[in-house]
N, C-alpha and C positions, 0 to 999 in steps of 0.2 A: 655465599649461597644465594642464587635468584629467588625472589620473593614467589610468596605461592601464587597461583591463578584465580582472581578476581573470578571468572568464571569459564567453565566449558562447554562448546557446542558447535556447530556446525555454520559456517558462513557458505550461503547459497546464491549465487548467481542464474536465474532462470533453472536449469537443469544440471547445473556445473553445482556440486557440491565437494566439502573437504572439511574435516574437525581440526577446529581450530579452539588455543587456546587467549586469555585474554587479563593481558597483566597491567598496573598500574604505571605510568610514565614518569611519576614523581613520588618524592617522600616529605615527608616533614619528621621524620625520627632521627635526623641528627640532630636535629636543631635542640637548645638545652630547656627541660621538661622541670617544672617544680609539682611537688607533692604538697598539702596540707597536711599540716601538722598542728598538737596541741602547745600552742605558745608555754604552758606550764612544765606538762613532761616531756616534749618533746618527741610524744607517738605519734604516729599517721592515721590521718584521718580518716575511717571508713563510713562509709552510707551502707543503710541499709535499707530494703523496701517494706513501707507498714504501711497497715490500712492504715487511711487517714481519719476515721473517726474510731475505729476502737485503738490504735497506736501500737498494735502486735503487727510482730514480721509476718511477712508474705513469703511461703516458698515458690520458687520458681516455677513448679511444676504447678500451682493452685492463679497465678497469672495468666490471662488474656488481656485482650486488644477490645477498646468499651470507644464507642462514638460517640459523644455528647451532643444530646440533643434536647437537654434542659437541666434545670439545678435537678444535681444527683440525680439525674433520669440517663443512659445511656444504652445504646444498641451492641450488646456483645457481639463477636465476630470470633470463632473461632480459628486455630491455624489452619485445620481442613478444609473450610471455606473457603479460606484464602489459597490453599492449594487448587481447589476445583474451580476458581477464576484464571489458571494457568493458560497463559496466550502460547503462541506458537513461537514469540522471540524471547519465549523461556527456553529456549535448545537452540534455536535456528535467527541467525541474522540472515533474515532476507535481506537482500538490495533493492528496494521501490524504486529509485529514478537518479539520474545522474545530476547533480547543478556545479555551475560555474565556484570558483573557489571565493570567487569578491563578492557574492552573492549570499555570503552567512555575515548577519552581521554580530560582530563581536560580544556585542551583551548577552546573546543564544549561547556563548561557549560556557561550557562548566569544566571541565578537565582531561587529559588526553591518558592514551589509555594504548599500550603494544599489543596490535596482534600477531599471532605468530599460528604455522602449523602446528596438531596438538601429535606428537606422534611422528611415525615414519612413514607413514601411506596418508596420503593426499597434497603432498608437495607439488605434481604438476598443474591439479586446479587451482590451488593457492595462487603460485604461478601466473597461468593464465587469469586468474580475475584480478591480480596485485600488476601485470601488463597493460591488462585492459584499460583499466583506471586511467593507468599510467598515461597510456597513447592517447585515451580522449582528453586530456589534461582537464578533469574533473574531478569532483569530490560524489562518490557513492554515499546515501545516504539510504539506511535502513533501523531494524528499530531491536535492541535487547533490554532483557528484565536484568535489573540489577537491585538490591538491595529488596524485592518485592514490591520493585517500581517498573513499570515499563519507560526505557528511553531512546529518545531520536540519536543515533549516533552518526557523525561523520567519517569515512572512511578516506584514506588517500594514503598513496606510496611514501616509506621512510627505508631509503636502502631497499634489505633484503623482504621486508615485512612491509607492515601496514601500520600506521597509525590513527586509533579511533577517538575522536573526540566527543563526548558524553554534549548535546544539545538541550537546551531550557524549549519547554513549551510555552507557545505566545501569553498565556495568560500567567505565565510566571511572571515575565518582563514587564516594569513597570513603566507607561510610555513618560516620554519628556518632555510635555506640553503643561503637566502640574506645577512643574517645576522652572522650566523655561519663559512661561509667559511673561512673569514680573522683569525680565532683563531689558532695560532699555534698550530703543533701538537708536545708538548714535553714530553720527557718521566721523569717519576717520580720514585725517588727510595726508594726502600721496607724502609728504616728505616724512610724517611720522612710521608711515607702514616702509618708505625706504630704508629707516633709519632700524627701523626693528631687523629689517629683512638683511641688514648687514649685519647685527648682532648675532641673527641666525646661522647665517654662514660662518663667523668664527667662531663657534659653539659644533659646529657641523660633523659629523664623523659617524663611522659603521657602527652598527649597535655589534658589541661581542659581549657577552654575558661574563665569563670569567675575568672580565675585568670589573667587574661588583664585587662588593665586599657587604655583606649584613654586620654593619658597625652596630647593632643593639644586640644583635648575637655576641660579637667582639668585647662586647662594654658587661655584658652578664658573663662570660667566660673569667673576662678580668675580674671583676667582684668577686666570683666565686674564690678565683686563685686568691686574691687579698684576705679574703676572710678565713680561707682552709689553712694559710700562713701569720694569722697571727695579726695582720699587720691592718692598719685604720682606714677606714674609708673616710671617704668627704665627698661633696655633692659639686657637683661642678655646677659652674654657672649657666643659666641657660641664654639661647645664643639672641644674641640683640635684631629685631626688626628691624626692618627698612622705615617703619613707622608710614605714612600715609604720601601720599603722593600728592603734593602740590602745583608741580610744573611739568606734565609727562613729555612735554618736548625734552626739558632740562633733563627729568630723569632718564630718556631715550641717550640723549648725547652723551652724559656721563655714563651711561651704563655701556655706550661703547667702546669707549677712550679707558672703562677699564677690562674690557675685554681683547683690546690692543695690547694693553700691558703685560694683559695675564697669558697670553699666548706665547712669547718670546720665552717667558719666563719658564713655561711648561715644556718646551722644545729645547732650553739650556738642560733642564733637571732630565727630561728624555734623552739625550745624549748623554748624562754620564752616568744615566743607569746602563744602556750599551755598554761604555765606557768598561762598566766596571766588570760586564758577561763578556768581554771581549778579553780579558785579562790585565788589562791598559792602564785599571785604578789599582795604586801598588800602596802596600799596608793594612788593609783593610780584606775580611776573607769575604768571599760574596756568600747573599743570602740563599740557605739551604732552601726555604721555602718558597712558593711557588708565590706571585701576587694573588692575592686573594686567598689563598687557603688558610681554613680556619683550623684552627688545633682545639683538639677539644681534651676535656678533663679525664684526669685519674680516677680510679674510683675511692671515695674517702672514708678511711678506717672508722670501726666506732657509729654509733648512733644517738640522735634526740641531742639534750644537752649537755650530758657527761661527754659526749666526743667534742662538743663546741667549749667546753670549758676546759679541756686539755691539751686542745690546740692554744689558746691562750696564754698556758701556763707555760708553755715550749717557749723560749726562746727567740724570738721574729727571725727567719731567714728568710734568702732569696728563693721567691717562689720558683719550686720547679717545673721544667718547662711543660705543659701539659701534652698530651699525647693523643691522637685518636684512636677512639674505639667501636667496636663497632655496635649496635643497639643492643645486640642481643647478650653481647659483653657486657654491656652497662645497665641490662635489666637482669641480666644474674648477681651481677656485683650488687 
């Protein structure tokens, strides 16, 4: 099921309009979520909201939005109010002006964001201003309310649609001269920046995404499995420093002599992963799964510590294989 619409309204180009809807580009709900729980019985932890000097709950409906503007002095703001501050890029993305795409610089981005037509009628202006973009090889930028925030967003062609990416306004950005002054300024010599810039080169290669893997995802998956089966953990060691640098010519040269090494080595092990999708490695069955894909957990019978203490009492077997599912699965389960 495609996730619901962040928000709806119209994207306007001068007189060229069409209703458009406006979806999130990324998730973080597969990723593995812990709960707070009471170390003794093993309930979940609930908050709840109290005034903070008489210590009675608050209901929902008796909440507002207070500005602080001294000890316990604060400017209420009602939700009305905040409705009757309503801009015009609460419905409508205008388009202000067009700029070059090397022209945002990267610290402005905050998140990307699919737009798409909302409906069956307005396809051909959609269309035409998702062309237009296109031909002036530019980034549209205009402005929508999200969250009961107004934000700069980026516009530019993905396929059939658009994708918008949510912009920081300058005073969000913290500049890098607070931070940057203290850095000495030393000079570097030609044979050390050769000798890096060979390093570079065999390190070099296309960025493809799906060849990552989130090994701290992989490493909580696995604990989980060890501990829903019974069976002991241990800490691994953590991994050893380079410790300090002495000689950075020396550590320049060694550091490429073993990236000579490790090159060969990585082009034998690439050949007989082919090897073995080619059918050619015989005994062995090949891997159902994909590189990189993560498998994620079952959902686990029982609650608190009477289900941790039963597991226990089972018997240790081999953990079985986990399975993905999907959030909505694993917030019913």
């Amino acid at each position: 099921m495609a996730p619901r619409a962040n928000w709806k309204g119209f994207l306007r180009l001068s007189l060229v309009t069409c209703p458009v809807a406006l979806y999130p580009a990324t998730s973080d709900t597969e990723k593995v979520s812990f709960n707070q729980i009471n170390r003794k019985t093993g309930h979940r932890i609930k908050y709840a909201k109290v005034d903070a000097d008489t210590g009675e709950e608050v209901a929902n409906e008796d909440i507002m939005k207070g500005y602080k503007i001294d000890t316990d002095t604060y400017i209420e703001v009602s939700k009305d109010e905040l409705d009757d501050l309503a801009l015009e890029s609460t419905r409508t993305i205008e388009i202000d002006e067009f700029v070059p795409r090397a022209d945002i610089d990267s610290r402005y981005v905050i998140r990307p964001y699919y737009l798409v037509p909302d409906g069956k009628v307005g396809h051909d202006a959609f269309a035409v201003i998702r062309e237009t973009i296109r031909s002036m090889d530019k980034v549209a930028i205009g402005r929508v309310v999200l969250t009961n925030r107004e934000h700069i967003i980026a516009l530019e062609p993905l396929d059939n649609g658009l994708m918008g990416t949510l912009l920081r306004y300058p005073y969000e950005v913290r500049s890098e001269k607070e931070y940057f002054d203290d850095i000495q300024d030393v000079k570097i010599t030609k044979d050390m920046l050769d000798l890096a810039k060979h390093i570079v080169e065999q390190k070099s290669g296309s960025f493809e995404p799906e060849q990552f893997e989130d090994r701290y995802e992989q490493a909580l998956i696995d604990l989980i499995n060890q501990k829903r089966n019974g069976q002991k953990t241990s800490a691994k060691a953590a991994p050893k420093t380079g410790g300090n640098v002495i000689n950075l010519m020396d550590a320049l040269k060694r550091s490429l002599a073993n990236e000579k090494q490790t090159a060969p080595a990585a082009a034998k092990e690439s050949g007989k992963e082919n090897g073995k999708e080619n059918g050619k490695a015989k005994g062995k069955k090949p891997r159902k799964a994909a590189a990189g894909q993560r498998e994620m957990l079952l959902p686990i019978s029982g609650s608190g510590k009477r289900a941790a203490k039963e597991t226990v009492k089972e018997a240790p077997k081999k953990a079985e294989k986990p399975v993905r599912t999907s959030a909505r699965t694993r917030k019913a389960s």
